[in-house]
C-alpha positions as CSV (number, residue, x, y, z in Angstrom):
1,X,36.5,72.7,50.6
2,X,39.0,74.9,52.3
3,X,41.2,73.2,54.8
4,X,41.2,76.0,57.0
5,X,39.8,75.5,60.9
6,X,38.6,77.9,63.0
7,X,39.4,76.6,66.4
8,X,36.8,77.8,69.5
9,X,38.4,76.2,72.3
10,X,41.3,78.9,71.8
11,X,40.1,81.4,74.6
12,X,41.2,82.7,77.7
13,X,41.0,80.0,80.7
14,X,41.9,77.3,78.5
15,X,45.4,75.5,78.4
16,X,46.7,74.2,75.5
17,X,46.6,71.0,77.2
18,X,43.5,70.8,77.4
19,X,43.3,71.8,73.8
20,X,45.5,69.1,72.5
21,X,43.9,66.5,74.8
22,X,40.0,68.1,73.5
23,X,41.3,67.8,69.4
24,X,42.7,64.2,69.7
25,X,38.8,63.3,71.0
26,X,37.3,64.9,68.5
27,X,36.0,63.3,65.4
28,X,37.4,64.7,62.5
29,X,35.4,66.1,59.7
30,X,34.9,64.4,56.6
31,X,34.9,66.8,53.9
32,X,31.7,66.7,51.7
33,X,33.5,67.5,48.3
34,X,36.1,65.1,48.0
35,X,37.9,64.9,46.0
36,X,39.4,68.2,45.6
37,X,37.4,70.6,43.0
38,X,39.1,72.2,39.8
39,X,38.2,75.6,38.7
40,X,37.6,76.6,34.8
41,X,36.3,79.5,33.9
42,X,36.1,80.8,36.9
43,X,33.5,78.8,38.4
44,X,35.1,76.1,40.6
45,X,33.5,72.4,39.8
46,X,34.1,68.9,41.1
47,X,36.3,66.9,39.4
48,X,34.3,63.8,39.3
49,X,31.3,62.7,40.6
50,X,31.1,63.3,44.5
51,X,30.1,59.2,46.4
52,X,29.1,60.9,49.8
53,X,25.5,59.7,50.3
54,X,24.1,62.9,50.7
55,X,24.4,64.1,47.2
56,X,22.6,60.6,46.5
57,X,19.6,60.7,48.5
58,X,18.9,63.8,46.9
59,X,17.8,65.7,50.0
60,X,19.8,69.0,48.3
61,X,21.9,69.1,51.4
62,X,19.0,69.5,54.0
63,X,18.7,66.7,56.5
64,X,15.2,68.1,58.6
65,X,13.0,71.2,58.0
66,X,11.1,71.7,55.4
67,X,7.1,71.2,54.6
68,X,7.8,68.0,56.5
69,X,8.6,69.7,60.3
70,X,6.2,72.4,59.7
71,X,2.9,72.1,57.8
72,X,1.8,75.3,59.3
73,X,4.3,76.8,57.1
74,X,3.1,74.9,54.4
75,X,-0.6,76.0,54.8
76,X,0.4,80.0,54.8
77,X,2.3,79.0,51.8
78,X,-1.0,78.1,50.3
79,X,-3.3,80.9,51.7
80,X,-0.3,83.9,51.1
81,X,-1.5,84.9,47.8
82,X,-5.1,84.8,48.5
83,X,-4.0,87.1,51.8
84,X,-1.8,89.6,49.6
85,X,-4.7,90.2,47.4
86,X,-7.1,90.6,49.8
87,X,-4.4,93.3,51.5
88,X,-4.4,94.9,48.2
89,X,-7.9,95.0,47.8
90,X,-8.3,96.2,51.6
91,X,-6.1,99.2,50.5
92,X,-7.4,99.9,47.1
93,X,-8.9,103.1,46.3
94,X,-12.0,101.4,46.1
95,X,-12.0,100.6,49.6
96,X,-10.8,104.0,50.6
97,X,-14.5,105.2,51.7
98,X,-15.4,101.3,53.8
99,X,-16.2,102.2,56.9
100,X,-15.5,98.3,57.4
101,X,-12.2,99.0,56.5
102,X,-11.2,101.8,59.1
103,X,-13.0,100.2,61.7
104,X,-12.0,96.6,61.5
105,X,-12.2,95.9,65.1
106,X,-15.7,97.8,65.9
107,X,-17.4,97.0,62.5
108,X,-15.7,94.5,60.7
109,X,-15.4,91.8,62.6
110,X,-18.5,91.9,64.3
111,X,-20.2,92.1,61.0
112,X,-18.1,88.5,60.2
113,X,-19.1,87.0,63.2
114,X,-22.9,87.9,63.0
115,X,-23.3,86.0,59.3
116,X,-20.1,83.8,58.5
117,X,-21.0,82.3,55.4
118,X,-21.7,86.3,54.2
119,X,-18.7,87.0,55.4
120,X,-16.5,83.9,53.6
121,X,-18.5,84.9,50.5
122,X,-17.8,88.6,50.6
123,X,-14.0,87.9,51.3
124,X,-13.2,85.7,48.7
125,X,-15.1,87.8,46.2
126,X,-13.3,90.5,47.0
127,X,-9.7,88.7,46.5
128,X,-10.8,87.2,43.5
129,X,-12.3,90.9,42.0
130,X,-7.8,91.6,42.1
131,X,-7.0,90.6,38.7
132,X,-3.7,91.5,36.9
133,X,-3.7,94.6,34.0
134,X,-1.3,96.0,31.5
135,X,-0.7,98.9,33.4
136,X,0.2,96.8,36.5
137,X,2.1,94.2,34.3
138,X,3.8,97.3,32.9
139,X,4.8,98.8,36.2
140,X,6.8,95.8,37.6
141,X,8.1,94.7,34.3
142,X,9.9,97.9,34.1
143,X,10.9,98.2,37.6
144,X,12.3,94.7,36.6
145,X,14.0,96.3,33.9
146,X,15.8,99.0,35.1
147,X,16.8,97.3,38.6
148,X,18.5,94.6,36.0
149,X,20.7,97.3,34.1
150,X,21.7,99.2,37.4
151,X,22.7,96.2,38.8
152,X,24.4,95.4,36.4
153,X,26.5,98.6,35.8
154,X,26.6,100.6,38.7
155,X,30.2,99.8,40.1
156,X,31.2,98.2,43.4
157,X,33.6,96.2,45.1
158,X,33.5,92.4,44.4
159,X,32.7,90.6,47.8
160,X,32.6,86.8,48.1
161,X,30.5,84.3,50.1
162,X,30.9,81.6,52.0
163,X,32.6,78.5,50.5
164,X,30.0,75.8,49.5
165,X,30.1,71.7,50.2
166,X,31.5,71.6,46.2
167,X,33.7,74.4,46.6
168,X,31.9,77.2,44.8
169,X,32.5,80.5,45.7
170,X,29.7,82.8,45.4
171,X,30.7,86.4,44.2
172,X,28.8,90.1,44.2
173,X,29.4,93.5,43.5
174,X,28.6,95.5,46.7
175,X,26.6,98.3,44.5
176,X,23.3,97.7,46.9
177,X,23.4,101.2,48.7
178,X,24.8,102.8,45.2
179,X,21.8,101.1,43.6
180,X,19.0,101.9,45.9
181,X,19.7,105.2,46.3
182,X,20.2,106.0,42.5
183,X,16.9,104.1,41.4
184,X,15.3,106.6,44.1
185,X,16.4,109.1,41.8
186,X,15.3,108.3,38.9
187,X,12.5,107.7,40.1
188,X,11.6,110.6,41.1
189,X,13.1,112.6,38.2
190,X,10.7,110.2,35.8
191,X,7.7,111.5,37.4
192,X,5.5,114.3,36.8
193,X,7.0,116.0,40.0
194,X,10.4,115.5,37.9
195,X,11.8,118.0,35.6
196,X,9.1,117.1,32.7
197,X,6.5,117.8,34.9
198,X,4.1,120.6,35.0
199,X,4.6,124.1,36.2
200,X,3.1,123.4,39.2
201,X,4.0,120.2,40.1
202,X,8.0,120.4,39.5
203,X,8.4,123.2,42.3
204,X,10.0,121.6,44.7
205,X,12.7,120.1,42.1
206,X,12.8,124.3,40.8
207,X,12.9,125.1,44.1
208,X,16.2,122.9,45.1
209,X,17.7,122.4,42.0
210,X,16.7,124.9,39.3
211,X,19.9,124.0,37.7
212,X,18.9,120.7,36.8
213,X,15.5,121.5,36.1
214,X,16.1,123.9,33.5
215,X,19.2,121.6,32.1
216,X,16.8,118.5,31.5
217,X,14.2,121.0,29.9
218,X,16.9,122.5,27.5
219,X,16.8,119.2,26.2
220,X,14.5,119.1,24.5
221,X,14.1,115.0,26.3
222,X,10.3,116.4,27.8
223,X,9.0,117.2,23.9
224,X,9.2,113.4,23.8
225,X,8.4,112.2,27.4
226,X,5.1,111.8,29.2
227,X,6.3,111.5,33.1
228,X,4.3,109.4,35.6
229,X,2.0,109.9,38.0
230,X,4.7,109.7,40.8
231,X,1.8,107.9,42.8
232,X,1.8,104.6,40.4
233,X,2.5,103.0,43.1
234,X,-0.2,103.2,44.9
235,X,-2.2,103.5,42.0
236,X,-1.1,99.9,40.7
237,X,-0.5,98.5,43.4
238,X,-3.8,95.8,43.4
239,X,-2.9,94.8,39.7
240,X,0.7,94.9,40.2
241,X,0.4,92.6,43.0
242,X,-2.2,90.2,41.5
243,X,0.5,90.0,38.3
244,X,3.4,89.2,40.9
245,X,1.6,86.5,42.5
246,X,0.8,84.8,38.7
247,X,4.7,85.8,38.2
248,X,6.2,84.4,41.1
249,X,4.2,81.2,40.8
250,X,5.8,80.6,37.3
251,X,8.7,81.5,37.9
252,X,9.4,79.1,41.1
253,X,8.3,76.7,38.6
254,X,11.3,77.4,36.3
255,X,13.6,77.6,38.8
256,X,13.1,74.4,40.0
257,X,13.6,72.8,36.2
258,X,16.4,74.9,35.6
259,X,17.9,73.5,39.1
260,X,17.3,69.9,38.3
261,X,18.6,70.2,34.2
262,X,20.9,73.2,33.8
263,X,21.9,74.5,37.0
264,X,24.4,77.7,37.7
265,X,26.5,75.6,40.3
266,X,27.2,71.7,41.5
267,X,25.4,72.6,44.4
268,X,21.5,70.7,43.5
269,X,19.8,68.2,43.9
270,X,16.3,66.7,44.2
271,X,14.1,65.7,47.2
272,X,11.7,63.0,45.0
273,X,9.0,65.3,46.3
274,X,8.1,67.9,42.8
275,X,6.1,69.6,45.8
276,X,8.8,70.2,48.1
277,X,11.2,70.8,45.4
278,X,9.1,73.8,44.4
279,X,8.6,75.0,47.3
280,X,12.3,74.6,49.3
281,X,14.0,74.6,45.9
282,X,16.8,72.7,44.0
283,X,19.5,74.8,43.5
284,X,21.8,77.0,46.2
285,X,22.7,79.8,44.1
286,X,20.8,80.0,40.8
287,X,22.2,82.3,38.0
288,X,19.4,84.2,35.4
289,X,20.4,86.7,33.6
């Protein structure tokens, strides 16, 4: 770890005195990665094989929280993707003419309270009814897809984090604002209010930039391009959401194996609970891709 201090008590209205006199009480810090780490290819390692207890008792460097503090937290862990789908579902086109829906507080709820069981039935229908589809599994698979390759080449200044308890330094390209505002655009320039679009539905692109309109027509890219509805979004939304759920499920799974067999960094470890390990996670800054 770096041997560098930041000293608080150094502020106005306090001598160095009582400075001195405050560092000689204080207990020094025993520095977690010990001994010192060696770097190789870049990626800074421990030497050998840290002793410090914590690293045994696999608690992945987190003495309280957790499941364990709060099992409320736990529960909405449980009940979050039944909730998202029901959300989903709630603002599906299919629901767009409910007057349930719109009036929640005059109509919806009284309806729940007047036959419960109804009510449980109904709702958990209705969250089950959100099933993944190709389109929807298409949709975030390329979003995926191209937020990979822009973050990936789109330039930026290297920024590092915060030194770890093994001496890893995390590093990032700062391309976040670069990258959010370019997938915007192509976005937009993909769908069928993009330059491939119809007549009518590229006007306001003709109307701002004719110039690139008529550039991207010249072409001849359109001959061999069907845009997007620019609402697929909304459109996909209930699928896409159902297929994020089945995703994110899967891959927490991997993550935790990857972080207990081939993790990016030495910063992992175990709890001894699979459950909590899914859940909190056993790895501080894992690498895919």
């Amino acid at each position: 770890m770096s041997n560098h201090r930041y000293n608080l008590r150094n502020r106005k209205g306090v001598t160095a005195t009582e400075t001195a006199t405050d560092e000689k009480q204080s207990t020094p810090v025993k520095s977690i990665a010990s001994p010192a780490p060696t770097k190789a290819n870049g990626n800074t390692t421990p030497s050998s094989t840290n002793n410090d207890p914590d690293y045994k008792s696999g608690t992945n460097w987190v003495h309280e929280g957790g499941i364990e503090a709060n099992p409320y937290l736990f529960a909405l862990l449980l009940l979050a993707p039944l909730l998202s789908l029901l959300l989903a579902y709630a603002t599906s086109p299919a629901m767009a003419d409910s007057t349930l829906i719109t009036h929640p507080l005059t109509r919806m709820i009284p309806a729940c309270f007047a036959d419960v069981p109804s009510c449980l039935t109904v709702t958990l229908s209705a969250g089950a009814s959100v099933y993944p589809t190709w389109e929807g599994m298409q949709f975030i698979l390329t979003w995926m897809g191209v937020a990979l390759v822009l973050e990936r080449c789109l330039p930026g200044k290297i920024e590092y984090g915060p030194e770890t308890a093994t001496g890893h330094v995390p590093k990032y390209v700062d391309n976040a604002v670069l990258h959010c505002f370019t997938y915007s655009a192509l976005f937009y320039l993909g769908s069928n209010i993009g330059p491939c679009g119809s007549v009518e539905e590229r006007q306001l692109l003709k109307f701002f930039l004719p110039w690139l309109s008529n550039a991207v027509i010249n072409t001849g890219v359109c001959d061999h391009y069907t845009p997007y509805n620019f609402g697929i979004i909304y459109d996909t939304f209930p699928q896409a959401l159902a297929f994020l759920n089945l995703f994110g499920i899967i891959f927490c799974l991997f993550l935790m194996l990857k972080g207990l067999h081939y993790p990016s960094t030495q910063d992992n470890g175990s709890s001894g609970s699979y459950v909590k390990d899914y859940l909190w996670g056993t790895e501080l800054y894992p690498r895919v891709l």
